[in-house]
N, CA, C and O atoms as a printed pandas DataFrame, in Angstrom:
     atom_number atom_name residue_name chain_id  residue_number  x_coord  y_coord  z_coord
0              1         N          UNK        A               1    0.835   -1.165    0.000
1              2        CA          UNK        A               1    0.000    0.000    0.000
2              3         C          UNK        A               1    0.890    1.242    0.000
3              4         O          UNK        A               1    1.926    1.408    0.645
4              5         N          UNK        A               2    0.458    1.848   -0.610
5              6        CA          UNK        A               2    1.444    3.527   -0.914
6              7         C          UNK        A               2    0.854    4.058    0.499
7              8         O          UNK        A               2   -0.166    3.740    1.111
8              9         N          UNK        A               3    2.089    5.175    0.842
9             10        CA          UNK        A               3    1.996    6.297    1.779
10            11         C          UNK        A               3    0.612    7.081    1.756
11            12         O          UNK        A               3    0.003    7.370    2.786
12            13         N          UNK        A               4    0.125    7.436    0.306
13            14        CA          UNK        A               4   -0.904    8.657    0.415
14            15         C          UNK        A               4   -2.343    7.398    0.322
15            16         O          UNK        A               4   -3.490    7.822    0.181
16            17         N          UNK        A               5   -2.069    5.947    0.418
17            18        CA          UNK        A               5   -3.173    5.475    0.626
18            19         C          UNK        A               5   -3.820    4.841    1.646
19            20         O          UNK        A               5   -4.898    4.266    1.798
20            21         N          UNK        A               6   -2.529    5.198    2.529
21            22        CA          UNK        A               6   -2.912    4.776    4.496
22            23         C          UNK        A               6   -2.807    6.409    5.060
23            24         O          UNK        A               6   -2.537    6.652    6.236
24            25         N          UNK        A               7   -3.034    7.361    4.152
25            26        CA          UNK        A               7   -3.520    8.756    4.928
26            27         C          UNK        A               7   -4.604    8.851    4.741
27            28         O          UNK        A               7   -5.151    8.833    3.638
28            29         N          UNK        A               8   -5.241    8.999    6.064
29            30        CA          UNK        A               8   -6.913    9.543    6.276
30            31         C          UNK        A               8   -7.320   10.654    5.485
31            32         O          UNK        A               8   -6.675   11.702    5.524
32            33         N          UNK        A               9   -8.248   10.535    4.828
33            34        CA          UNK        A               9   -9.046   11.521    3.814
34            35         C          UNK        A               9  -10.223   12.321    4.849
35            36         O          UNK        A               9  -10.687   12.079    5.964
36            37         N          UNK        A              10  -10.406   13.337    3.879
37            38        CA          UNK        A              10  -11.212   14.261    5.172
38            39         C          UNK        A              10  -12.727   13.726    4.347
39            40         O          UNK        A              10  -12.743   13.540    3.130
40            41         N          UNK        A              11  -13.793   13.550    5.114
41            42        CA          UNK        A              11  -15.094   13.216    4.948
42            43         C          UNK        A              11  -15.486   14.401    4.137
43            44         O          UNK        A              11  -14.953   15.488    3.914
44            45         N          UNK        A              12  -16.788   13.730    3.708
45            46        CA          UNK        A              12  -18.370   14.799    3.331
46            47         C          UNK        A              12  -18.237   15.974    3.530
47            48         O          UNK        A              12  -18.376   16.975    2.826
48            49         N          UNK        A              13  -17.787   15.690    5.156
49            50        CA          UNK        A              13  -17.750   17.466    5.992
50            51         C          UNK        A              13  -16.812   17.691    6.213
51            52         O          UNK        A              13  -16.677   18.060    7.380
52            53         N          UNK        A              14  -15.702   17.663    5.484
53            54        CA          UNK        A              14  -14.657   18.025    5.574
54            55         C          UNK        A              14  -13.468   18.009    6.171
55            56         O          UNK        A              14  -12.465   18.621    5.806
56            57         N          UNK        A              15  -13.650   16.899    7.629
57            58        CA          UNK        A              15  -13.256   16.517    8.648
58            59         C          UNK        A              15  -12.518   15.315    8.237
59            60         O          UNK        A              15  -12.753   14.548    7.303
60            61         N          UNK        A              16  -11.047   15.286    9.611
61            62        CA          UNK        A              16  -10.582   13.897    8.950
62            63         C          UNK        A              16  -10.981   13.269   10.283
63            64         O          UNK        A              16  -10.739   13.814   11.359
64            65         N          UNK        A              17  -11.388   12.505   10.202
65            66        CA          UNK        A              17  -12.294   11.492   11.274
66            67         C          UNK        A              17  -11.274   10.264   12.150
67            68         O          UNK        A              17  -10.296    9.857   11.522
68            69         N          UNK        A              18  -11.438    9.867   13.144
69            70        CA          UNK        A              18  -10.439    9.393   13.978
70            71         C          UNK        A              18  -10.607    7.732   13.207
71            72         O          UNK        A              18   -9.684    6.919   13.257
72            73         N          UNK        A              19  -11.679    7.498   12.653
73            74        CA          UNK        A              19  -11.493    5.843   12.213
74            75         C          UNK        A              19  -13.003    6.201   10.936
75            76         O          UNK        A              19  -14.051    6.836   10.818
76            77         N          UNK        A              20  -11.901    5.046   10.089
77            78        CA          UNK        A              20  -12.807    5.458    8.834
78            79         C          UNK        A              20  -14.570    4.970    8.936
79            80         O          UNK        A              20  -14.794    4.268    9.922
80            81         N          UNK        A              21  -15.541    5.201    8.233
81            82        CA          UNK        A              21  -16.092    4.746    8.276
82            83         C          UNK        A              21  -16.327    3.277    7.742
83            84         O          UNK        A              21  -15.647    2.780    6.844
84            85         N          UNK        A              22  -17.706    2.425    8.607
85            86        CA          UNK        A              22  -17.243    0.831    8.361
86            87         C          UNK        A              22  -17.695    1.070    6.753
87            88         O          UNK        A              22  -18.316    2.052    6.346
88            89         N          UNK        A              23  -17.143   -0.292    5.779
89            90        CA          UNK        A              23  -17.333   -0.626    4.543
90            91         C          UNK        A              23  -18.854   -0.920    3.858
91            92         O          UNK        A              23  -19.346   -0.616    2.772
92            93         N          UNK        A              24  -19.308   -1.596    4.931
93            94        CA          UNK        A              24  -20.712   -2.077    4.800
94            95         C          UNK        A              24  -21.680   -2.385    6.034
95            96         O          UNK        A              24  -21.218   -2.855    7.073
96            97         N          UNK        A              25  -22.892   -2.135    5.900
97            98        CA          UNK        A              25  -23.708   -2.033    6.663
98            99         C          UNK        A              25  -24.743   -1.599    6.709
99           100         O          UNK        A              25  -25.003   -1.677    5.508
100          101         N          UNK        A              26  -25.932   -1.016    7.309
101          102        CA          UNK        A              26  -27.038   -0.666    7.639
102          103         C          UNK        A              26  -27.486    0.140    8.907
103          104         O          UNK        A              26  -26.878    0.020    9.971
104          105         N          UNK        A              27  -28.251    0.723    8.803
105          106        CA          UNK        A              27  -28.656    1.487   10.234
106          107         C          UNK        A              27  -28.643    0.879   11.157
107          108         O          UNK        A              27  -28.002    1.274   12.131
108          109         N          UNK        A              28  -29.432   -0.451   11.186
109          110        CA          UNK        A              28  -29.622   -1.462   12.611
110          111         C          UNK        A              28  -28.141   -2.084   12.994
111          112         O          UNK        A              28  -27.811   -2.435   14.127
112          113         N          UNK        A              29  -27.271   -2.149   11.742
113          114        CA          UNK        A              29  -26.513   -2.937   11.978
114          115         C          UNK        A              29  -25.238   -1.889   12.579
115          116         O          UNK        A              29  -24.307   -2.358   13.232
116          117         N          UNK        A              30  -25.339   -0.518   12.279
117          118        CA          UNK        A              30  -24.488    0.290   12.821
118          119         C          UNK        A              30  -24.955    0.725   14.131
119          120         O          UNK        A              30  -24.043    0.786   14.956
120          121         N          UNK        A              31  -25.963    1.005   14.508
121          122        CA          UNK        A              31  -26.648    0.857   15.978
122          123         C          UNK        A              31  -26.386    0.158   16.770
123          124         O          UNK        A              31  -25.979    0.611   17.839
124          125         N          UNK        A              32  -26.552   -1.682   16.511
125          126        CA          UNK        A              32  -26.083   -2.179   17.575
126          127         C          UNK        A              32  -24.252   -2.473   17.556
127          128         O          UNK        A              32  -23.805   -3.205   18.440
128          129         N          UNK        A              33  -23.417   -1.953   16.665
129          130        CA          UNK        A              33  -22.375   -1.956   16.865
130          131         C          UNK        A              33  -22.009   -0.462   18.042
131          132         O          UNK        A              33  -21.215   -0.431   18.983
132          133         N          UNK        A              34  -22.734    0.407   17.633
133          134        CA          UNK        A              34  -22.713    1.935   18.160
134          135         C          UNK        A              34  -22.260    1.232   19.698
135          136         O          UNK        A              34  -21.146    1.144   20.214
136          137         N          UNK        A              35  -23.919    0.676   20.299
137          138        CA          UNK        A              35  -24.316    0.307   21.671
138          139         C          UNK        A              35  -23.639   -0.737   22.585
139          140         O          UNK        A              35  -23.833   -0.931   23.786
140          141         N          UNK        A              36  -22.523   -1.568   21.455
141          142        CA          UNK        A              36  -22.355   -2.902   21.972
142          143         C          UNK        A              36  -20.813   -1.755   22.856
143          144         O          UNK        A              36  -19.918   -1.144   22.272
144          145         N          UNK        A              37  -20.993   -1.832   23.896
145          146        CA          UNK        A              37  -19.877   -1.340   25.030
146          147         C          UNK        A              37  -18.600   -2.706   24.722
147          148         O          UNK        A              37  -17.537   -2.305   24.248
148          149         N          UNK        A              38  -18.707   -3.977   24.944
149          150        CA          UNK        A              38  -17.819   -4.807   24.508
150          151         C          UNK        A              38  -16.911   -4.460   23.617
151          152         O          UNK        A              38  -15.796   -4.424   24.137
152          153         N          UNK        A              39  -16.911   -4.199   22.533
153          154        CA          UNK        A              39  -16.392   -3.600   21.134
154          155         C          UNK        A              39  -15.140   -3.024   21.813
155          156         O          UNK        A              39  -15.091   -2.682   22.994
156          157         N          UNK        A              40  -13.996   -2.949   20.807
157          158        CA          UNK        A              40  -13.382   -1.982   20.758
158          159         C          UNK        A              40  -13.611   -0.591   20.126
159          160         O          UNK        A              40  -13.860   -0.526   18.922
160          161         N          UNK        A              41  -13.535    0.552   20.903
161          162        CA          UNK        A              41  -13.845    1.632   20.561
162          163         C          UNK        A              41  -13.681    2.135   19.221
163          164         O          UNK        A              41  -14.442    2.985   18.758
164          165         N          UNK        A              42  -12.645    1.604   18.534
165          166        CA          UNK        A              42  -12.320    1.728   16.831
166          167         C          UNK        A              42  -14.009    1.402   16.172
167          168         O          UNK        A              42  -14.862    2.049   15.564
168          169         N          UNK        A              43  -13.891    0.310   16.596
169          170        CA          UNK        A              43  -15.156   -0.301   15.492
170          171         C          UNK        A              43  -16.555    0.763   16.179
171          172         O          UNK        A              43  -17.392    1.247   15.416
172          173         N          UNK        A              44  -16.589    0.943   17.380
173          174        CA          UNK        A              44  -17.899    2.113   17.328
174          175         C          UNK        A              44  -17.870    3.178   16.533
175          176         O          UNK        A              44  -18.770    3.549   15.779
176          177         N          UNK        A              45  -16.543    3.804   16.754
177          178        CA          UNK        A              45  -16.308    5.177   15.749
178          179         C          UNK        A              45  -16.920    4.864   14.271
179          180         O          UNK        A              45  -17.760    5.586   13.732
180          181         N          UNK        A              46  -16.311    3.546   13.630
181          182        CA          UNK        A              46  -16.731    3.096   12.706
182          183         C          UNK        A              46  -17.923    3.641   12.749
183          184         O          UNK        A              46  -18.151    4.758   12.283
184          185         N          UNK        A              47  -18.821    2.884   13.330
185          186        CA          UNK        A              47  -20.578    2.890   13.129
186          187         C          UNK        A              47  -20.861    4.048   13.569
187          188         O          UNK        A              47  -22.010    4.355   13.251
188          189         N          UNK        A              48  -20.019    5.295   14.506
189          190        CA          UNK        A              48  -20.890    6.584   13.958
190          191         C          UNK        A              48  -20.681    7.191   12.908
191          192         O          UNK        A              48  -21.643    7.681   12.317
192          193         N          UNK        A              49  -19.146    7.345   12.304
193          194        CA          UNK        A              49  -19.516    7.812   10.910
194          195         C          UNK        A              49  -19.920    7.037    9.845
195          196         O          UNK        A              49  -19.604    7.400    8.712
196          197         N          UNK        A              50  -20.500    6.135    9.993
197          198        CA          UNK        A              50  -21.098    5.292    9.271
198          199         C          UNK        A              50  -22.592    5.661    9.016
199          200         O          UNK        A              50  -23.192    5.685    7.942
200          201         N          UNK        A              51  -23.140    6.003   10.543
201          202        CA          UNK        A              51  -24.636    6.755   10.486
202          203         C          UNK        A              51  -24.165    7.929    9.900
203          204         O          UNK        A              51  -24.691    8.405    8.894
204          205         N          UNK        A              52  -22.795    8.640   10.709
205          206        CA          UNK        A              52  -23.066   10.444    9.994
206          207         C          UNK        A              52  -23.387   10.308    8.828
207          208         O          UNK        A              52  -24.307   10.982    8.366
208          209         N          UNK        A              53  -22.523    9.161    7.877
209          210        CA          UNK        A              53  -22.471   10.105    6.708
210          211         C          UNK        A              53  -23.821    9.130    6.000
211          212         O          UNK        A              53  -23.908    8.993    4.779
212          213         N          UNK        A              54  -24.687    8.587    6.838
213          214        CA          UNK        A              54  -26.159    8.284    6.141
214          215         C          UNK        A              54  -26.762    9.281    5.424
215          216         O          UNK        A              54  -27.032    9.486    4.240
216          217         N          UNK        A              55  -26.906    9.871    6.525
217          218        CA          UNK        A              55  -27.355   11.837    6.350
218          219         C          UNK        A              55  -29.068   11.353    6.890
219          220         O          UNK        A              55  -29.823   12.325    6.885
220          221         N          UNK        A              56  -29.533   10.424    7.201
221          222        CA          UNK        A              56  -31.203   10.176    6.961
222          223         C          UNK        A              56  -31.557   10.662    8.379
223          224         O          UNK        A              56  -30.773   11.040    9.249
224          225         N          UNK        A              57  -32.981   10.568    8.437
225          226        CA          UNK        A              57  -33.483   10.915    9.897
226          227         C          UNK        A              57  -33.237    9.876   11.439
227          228         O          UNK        A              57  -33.212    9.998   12.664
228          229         N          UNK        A              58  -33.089    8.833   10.357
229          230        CA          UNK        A              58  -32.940    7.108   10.908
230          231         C          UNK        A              58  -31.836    7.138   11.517
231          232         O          UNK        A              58  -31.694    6.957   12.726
232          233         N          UNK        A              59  -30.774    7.423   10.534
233          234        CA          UNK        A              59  -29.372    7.870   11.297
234          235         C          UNK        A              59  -29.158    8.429   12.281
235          236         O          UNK        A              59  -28.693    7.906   13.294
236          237         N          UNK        A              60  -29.515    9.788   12.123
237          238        CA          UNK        A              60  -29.176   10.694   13.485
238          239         C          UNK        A              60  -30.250   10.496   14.149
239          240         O          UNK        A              60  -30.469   11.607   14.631
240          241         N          UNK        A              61  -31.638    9.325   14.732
241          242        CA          UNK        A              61  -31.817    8.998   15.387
242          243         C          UNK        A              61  -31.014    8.190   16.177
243          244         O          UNK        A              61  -30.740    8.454   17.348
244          245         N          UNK        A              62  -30.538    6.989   15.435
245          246        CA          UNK        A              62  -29.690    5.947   16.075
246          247         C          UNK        A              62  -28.524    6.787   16.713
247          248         O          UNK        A              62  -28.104    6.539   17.843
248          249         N          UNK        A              63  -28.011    7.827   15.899
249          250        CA          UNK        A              63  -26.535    8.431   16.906
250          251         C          UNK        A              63  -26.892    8.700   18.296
251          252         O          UNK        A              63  -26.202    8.355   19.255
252          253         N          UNK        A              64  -28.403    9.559   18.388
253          254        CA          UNK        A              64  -28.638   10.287   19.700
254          255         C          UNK        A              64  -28.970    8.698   20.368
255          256         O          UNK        A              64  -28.760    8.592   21.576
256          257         N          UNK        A              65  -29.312    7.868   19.867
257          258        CA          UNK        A              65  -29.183    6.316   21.475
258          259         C          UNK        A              65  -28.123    6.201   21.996
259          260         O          UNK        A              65  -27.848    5.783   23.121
260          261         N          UNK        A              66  -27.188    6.740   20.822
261          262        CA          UNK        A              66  -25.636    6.615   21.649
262          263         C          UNK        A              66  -25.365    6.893   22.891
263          264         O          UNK        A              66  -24.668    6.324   23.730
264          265         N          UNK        A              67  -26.078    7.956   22.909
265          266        CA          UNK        A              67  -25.998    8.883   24.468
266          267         C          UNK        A              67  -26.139    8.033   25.886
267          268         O          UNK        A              67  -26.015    8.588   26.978
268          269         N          UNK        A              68  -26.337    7.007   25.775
269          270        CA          UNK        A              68  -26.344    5.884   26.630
270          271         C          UNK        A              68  -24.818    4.936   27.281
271          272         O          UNK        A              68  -24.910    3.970   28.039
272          273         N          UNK        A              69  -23.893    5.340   26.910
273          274        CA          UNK        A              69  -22.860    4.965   26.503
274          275         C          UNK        A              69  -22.004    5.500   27.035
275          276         O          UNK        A              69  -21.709    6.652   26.717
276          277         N          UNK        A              70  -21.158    4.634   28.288
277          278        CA          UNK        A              70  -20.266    4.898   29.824
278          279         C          UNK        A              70  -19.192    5.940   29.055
279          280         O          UNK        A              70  -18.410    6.612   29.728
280          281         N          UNK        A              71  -19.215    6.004   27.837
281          282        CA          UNK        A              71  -18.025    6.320   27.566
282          283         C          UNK        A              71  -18.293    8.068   27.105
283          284         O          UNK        A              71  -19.011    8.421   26.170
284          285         N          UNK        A              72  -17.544    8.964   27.992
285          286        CA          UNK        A              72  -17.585   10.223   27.638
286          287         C          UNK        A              72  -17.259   11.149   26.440
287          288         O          UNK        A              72  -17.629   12.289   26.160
288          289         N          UNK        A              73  -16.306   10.119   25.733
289          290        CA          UNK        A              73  -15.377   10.414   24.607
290          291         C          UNK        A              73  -16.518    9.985   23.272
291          292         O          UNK        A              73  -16.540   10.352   22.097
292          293         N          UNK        A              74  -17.243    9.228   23.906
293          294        CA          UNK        A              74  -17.837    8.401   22.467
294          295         C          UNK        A              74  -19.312    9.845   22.350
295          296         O          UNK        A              74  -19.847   10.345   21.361
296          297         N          UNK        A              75  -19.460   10.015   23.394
297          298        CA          UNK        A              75  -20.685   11.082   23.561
298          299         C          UNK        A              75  -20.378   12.333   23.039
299          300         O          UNK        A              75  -21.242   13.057   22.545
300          301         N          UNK        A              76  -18.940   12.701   23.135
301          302        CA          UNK        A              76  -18.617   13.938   22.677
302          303         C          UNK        A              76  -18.382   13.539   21.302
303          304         O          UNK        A              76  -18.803   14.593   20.824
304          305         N          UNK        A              77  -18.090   12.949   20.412
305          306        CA          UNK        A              77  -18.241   12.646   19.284
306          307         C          UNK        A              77  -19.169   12.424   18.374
307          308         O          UNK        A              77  -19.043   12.525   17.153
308          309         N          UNK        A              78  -20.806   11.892   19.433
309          310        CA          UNK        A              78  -21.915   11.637   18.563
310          311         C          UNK        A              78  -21.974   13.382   18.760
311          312         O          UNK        A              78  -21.811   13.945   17.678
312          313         N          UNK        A              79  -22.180   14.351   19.953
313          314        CA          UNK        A              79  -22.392   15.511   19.507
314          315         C          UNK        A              79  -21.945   16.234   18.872
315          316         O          UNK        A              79  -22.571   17.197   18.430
316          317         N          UNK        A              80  -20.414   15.938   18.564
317          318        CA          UNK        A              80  -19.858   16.672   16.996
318          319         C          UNK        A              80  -19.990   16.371   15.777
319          320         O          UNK        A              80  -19.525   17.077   14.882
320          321         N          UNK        A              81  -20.831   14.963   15.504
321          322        CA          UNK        A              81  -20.901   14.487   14.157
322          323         C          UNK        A              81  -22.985   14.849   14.117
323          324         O          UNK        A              81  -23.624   15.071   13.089
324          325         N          UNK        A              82  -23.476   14.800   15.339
325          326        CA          UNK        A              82  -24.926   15.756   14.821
326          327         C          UNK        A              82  -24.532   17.198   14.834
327          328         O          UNK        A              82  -25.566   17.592   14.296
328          329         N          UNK        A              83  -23.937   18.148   15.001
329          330        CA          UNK        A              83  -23.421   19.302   14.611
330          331         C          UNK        A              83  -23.111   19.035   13.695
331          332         O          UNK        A              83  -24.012   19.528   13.017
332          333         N          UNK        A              84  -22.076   18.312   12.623
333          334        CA          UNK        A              84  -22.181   18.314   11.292
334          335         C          UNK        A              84  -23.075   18.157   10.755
335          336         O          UNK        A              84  -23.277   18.809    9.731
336          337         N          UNK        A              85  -24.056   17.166   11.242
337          338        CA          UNK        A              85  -25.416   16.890   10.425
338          339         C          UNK        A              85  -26.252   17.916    9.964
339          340         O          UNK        A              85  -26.851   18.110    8.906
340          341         N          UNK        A              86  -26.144   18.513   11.000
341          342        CA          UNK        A              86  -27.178   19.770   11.456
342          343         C          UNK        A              86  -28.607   19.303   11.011
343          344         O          UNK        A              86  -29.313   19.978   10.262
344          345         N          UNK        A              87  -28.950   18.170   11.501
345          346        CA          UNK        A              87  -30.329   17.687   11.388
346          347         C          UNK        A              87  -31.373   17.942   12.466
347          348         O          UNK        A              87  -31.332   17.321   13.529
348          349         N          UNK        A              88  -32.191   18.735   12.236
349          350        CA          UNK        A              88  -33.164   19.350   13.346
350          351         C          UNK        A              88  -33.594   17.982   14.385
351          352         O          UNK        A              88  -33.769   18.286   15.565
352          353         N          UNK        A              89  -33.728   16.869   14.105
353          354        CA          UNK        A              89  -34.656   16.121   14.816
354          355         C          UNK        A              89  -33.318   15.843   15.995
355          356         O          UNK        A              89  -33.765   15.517   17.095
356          357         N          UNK        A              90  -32.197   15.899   15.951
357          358        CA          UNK        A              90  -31.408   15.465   16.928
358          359         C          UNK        A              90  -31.560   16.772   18.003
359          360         O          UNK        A              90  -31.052   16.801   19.124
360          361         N          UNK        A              91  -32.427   17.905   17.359
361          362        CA          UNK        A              91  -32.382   19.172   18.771
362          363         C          UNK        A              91  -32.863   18.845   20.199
363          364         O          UNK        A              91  -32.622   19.568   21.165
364          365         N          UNK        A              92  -33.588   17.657   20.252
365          366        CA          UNK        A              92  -34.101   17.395   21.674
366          367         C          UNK        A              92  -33.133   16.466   22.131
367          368         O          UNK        A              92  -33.293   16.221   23.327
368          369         N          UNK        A              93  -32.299   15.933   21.671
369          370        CA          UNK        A              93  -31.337   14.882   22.526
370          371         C          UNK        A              93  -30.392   15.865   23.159
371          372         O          UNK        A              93  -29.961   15.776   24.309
372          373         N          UNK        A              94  -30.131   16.758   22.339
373          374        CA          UNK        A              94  -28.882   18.180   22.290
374          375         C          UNK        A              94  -29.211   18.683   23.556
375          376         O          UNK        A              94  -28.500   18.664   24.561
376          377         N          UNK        A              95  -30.750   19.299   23.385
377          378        CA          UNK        A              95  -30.790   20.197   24.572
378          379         C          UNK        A              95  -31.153   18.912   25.632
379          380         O          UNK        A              95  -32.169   19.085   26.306
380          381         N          UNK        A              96  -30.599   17.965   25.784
381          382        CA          UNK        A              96  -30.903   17.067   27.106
382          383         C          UNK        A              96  -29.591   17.055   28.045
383          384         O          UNK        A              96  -29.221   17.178   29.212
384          385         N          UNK        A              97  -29.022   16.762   26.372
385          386        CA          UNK        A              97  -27.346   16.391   27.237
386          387         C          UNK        A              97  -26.596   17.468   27.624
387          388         O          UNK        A              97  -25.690   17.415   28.456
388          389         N          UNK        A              98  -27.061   18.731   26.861
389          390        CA          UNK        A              98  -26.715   20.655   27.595
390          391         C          UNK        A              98  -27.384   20.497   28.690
391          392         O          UNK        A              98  -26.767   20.770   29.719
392          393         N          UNK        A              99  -28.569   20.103   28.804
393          394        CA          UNK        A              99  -29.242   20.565   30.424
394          395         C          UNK        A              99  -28.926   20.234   31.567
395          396         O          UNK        A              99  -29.072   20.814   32.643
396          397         N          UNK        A             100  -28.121   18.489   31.088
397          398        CA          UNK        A             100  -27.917   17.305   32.137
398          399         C          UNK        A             100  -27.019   18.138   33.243
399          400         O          UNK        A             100  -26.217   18.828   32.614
400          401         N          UNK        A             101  -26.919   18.259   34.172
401          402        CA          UNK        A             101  -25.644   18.725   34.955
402          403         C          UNK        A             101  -24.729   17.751   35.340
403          404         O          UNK        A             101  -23.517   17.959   35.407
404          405         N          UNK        A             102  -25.377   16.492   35.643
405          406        CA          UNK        A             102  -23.979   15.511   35.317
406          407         C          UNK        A             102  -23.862   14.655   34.432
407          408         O          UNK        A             102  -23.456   13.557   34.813
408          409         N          UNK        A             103  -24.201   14.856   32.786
409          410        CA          UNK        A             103  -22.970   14.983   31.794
410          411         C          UNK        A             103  -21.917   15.849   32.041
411          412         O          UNK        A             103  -22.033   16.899   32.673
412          413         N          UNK        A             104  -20.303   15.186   31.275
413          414        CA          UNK        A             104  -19.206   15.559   31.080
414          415         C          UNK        A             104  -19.478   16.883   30.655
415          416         O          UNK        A             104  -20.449   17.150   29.947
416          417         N          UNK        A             105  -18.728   17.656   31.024
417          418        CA          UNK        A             105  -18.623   19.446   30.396
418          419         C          UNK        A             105  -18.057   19.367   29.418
419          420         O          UNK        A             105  -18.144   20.399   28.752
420          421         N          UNK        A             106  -17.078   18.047   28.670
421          422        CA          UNK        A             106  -16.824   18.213   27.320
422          423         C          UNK        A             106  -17.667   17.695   26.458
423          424         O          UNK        A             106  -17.430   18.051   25.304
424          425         N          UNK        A             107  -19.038   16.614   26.650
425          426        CA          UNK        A             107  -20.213   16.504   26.392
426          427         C          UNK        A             107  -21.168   17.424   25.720
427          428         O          UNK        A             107  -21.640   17.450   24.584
428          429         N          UNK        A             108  -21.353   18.433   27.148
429          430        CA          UNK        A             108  -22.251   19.623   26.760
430          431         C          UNK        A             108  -21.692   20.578   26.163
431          432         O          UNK        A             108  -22.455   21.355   25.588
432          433         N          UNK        A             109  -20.268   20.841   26.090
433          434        CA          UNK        A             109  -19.977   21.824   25.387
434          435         C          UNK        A             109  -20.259   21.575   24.111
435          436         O          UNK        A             109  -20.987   22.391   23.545
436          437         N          UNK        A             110  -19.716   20.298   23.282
437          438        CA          UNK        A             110  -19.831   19.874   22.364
438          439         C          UNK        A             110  -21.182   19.672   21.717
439          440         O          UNK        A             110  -21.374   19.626   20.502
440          441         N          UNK        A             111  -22.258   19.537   22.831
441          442        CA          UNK        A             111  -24.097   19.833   22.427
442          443         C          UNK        A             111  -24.414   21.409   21.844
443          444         O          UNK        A             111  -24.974   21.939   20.884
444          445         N          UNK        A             112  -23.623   21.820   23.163
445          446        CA          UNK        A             112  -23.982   23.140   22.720
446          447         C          UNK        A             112  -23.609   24.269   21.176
447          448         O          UNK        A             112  -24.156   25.283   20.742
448          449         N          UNK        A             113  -22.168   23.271   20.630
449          450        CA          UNK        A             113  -21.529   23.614   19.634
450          451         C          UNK        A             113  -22.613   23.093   18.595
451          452         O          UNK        A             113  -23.063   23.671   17.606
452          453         N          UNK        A             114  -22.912   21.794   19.123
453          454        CA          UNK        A             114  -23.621   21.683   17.463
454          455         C          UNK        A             114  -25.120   21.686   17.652
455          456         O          UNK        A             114  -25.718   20.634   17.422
456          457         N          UNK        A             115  -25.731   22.656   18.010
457          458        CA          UNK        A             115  -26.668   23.545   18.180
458          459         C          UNK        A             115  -26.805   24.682   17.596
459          460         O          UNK        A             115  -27.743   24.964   16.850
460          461         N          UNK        A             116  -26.103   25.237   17.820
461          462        CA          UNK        A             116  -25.376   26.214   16.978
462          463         C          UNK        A             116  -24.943   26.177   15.699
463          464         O          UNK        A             116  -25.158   27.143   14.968
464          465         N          UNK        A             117  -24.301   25.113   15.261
465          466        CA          UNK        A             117  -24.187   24.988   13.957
466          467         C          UNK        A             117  -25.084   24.993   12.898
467          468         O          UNK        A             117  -24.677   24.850   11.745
């Protein structure tokens, strides 16, 4: 494999994303990879930009279940990839995880960013 073909390409949105999105799949099938805590964290990343770059309503439903998920890092990521979306229906998960007072403050900041967007 050449050098410029193990460098990460920047997505849709312009972003170069911490793990590519998976190859193949489906909404359900990127959901319960999203949820499965077992996983290594690589393969979740997978399945959120896998929903981001769905773009559907289905998608950035399944991202906001994410929000369930011990992991603080994985939460601040579904809220920067629905800020890219900028899909209205994710505004009530947004303003949940801004309101929460104990969500992570890098959580809500990151709600609050892509709210704004």
């Amino acid at each position: 494999m050449e050098e410029s073909e193990r460098k990460p390409q920047p997505s849709q949105y312009g972003s170069v994303d911490p793990a590519p999105p998976a190859n193949e799949g489906n909404v359900g099938r990127w959901l319960d990879i999203l949820q499965n805590e077992n996983l290594p964290m690589f393969e979740r990343m997978r399945a959120v930009f896998s929903l981001r770059n769905e773009r559907s309503d289905e998608a950035c439903l399944a991202l906001c279940q994410g929000f369930t998920s011990s992991s603080a890092l994985l939460r601040h990521e579904l809220a920067y990839v629905l800020g890219q979306m900028q899909n209205p229906v994710a505004l009530p998960t947004l303003t949940e995880r801004l309101a929460d007072p104990a969500e992570h403050v890098m959580v809500r900041h990151e709600a609050a960013e892509a709210m704004g967007a």
